[in-house]
N, C-alpha and C positions, 0 to 999 in steps of 0.2 A: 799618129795622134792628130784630133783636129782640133788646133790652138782657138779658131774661131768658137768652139762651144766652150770654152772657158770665160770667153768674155760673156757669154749668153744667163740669163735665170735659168735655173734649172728647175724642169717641172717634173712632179712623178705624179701623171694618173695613177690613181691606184686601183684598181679592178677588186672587188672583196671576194677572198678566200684565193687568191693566189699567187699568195707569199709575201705579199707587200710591207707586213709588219715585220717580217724579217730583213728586207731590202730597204728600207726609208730607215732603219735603225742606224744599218750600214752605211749609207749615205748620207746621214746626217754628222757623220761623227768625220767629214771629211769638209766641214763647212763651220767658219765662227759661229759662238749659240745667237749674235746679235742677228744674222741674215739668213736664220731657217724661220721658214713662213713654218706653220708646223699644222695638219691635219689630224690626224687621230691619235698624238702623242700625247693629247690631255689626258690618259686613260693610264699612261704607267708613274709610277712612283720612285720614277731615278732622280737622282741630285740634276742631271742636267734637261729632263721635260720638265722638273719642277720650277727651274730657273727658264724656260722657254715662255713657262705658260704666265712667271709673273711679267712678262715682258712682250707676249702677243694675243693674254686674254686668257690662253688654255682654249682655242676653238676649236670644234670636232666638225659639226656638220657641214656637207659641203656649200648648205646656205650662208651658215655664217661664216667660212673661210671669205664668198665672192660679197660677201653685204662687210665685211671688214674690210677689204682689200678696197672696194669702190670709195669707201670713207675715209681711208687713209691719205696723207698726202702724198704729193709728190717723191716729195722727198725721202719718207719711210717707205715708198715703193721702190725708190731707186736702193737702198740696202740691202733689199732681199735679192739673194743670191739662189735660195732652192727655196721651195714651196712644192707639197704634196699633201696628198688626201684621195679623199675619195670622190674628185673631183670629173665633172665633164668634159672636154675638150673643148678651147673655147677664152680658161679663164686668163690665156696669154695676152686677150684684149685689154685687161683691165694695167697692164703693167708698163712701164714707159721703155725701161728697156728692151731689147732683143732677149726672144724667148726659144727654148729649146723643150722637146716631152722626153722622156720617159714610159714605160708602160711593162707590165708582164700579162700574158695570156694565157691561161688556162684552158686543158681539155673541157669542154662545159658540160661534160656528165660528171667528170671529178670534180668539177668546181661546185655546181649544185649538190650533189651528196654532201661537199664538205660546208658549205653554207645552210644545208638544212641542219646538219647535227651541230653547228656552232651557235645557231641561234638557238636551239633548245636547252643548250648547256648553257646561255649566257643570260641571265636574270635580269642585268641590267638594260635587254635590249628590249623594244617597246612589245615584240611577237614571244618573249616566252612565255609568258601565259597560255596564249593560247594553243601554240605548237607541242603541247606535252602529248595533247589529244589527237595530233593528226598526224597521218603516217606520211611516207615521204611520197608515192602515188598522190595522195592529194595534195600533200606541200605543191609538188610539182602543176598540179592541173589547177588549179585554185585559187594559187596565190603569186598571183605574179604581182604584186605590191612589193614582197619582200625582196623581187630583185631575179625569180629564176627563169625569165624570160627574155630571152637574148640581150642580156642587161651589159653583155661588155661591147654588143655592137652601139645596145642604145648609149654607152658612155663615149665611145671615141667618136664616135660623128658627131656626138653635140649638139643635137638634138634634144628640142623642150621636152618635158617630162610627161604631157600630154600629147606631144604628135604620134602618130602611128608609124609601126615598124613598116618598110617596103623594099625592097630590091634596092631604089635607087639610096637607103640610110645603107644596106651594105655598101652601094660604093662610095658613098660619101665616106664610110668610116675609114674602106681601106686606102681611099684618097690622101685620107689626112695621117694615115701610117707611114705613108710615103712620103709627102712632103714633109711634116713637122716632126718627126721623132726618129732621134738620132738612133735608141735602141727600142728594140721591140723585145722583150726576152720573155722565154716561156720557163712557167713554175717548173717543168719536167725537167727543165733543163738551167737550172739557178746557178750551178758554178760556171757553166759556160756562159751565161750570160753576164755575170759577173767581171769575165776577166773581160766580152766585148765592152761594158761599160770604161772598165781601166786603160785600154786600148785609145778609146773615143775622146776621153775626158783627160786621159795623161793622168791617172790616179796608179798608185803603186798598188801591183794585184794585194802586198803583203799587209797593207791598211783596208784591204775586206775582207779578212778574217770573220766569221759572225757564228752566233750561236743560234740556231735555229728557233724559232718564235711560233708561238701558236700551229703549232703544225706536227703530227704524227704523237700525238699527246693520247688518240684517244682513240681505241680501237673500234671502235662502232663507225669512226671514220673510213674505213677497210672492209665493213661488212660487204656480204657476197650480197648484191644485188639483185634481184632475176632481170630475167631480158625484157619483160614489158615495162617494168619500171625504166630500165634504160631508154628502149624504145621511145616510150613516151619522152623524156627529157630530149632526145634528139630531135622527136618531131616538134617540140618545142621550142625548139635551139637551133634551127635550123641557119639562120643568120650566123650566130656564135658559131658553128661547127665550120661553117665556108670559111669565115675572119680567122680563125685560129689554123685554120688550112693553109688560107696566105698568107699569116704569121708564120708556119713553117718552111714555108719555101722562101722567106724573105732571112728566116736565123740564119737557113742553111747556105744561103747565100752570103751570109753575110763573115762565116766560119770558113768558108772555102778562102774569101778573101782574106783572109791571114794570113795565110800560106801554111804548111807544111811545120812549121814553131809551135803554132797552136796549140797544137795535142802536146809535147814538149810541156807548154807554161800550162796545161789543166793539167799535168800528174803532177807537175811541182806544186800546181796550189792547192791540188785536194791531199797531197802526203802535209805541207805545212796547214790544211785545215784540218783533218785526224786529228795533230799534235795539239791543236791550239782548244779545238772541242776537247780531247781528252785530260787537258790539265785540270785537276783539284781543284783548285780555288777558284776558276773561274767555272767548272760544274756546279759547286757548293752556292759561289757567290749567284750563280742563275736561277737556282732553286728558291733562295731567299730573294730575290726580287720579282720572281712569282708567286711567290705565299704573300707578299706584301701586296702585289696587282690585284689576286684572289680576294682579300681581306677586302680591299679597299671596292672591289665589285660590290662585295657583300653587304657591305655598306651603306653603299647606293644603294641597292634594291630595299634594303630594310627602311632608306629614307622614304624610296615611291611608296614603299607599302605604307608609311605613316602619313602618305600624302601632303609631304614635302616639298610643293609643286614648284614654288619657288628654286629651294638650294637642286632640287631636280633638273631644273631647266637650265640653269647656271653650270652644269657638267656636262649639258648639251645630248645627254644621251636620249636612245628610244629613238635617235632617227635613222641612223647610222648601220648597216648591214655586215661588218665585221671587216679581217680582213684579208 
């Protein structure tokens, strides 16, 4: 355990589409509701983001998380204990305290498929409109506004939103993997990154329990691909593929140093997460705090469609790329 990141803000970049809304759930419910800065939790309908958001606004985009955080004082900056979103590396400048990241990485051909079928299923996001009409060949060649261009190297390095991609943003990104962030964890591998977080932070594996979120909901997520559409995502991704290559050689390094236990505490915590996914009420109780999340999308969107620009812009959606 290192006691020192306990005293530290905890940050979670969040990378979109891998897994983040399942892991910040998790992580949050291991911190007071007074000291979670909160990023894209304005979008569910639980008793406790509803209590987050009447107490830090409900902010979603990664603009107004760092235009709040600059405004705030001292004093409410020193409170906050975790802060996540869909954030760039960077925003530990703004905070008084001693800062620590967080991050997950995604293969980036599974991450692009699974962010093109999320935004077209998601009404409330500013590109469903127009992505009904476009296949995922040109999602990929096209449009990289929406993010499917080496967008997790462009997020850890931290870099402006207009500079150009080059060699030297991969090593800046992988620069700042190393020095600033305690875990790097990959979507493929979520409970083993799980219990390195419990490890790191001194968190009891049996308080990250979770039920999976946004993820394997939708089989078009799974579709058989052909190889040029791959193709092209990698030659696109070329950046994303190296960073997530030395994401894995830094997990595996980082799983050897446990020792020999390791494997040990992941069958104990995936046998007590079987039992914990598989109980009734909290199956039942998931489903109806989905139908509620659903409802409430549908909502929103029927606001934009009535051109509701106001109550629209006040739930911050349309900028935000999922999670």
């Amino acid at each position: 355990m290192d006691y020192n990141n306990q005293e530290k803000t905890l940050i979670f970049l969040h990378n979109p589409r891998t897994g983040g809304t399942t892991l910040t759930t998790t992580i949050e419910r291991l911190f007071p509701i007074h000291a979670v800065f909160p990023g894209s939790l304005a979008t569910r309908l639980t008793r406790r983001s509803v209590r987050i958001r009447l107490l830090w606004g409900g902010l979603r985009t990664s603009q107004q998380i760092t235009d709040s955080l600059g405004q705030a004082s001292k004093k409410d900056k020193r409170k906050i204990m975790y802060l996540h979103g869909h954030l760039p590396f960077g925003v530990h400048a703004l905070l008084p305290k001693p800062c620590t990241y967080v991050t997950m990485l995604r293969d980036p051909v599974e991450r692009i498929i699974s962010l093109y079928h999320f935004l077209r299923r998601r009404p409330d996001m500013a590109w469903y409109d127009l992505l009904q009409d476009v296949n995922l060949r040109d999602f990929v060649a096209d449009m990289d506004a929406c993010g499917c261009n080496n967008n997790q190297v462009r997020r850890i390095s931290g870099i402006k939103p207009d500079e150009p991609l080059t060699a030297d943003t991969l090593e800046r990104a992988k620069e700042n993997l190393t020095e600033h962030f305690t875990v790097v964890g990959l979507t493929e591998r979520f409970n083993e990154t799980l219990l390195l977080l419990s490890q790191q932070f001194g968190w009891n594996w049996r308080d990250l329990l979770y039920f999976r979120r946004n993820a394997g909901k939708h089989a078009r997520d799974q579709e058989v691909v052909s190889l040029g559409v791959t193709d092209l995502i990698r030659q696109r991704n070329q950046l994303d593929l190296a960073l997530y290559q030395f994401a894995q050689q830094q997990f595996e390094q980082s799983v050897r140093e446990q020792g020999a236990s390791f494997q040990d505490r992941l069958i104990a915590f995936e046998k007590q997460l079987a039992l914990f996914q598989a109980r009734p009420p909290g199956r039942v109780w998931n489903q109806i705090k989905r139908l509620a999340i659903d409802l409430h999308i549908q909502a929103l969107f029927c606001v934009r469609r009535f051109g509701s620009a106001v109550t629209f812009r006040h739930y911050g959606f349309g900028k935000d790329l999922g999670s």
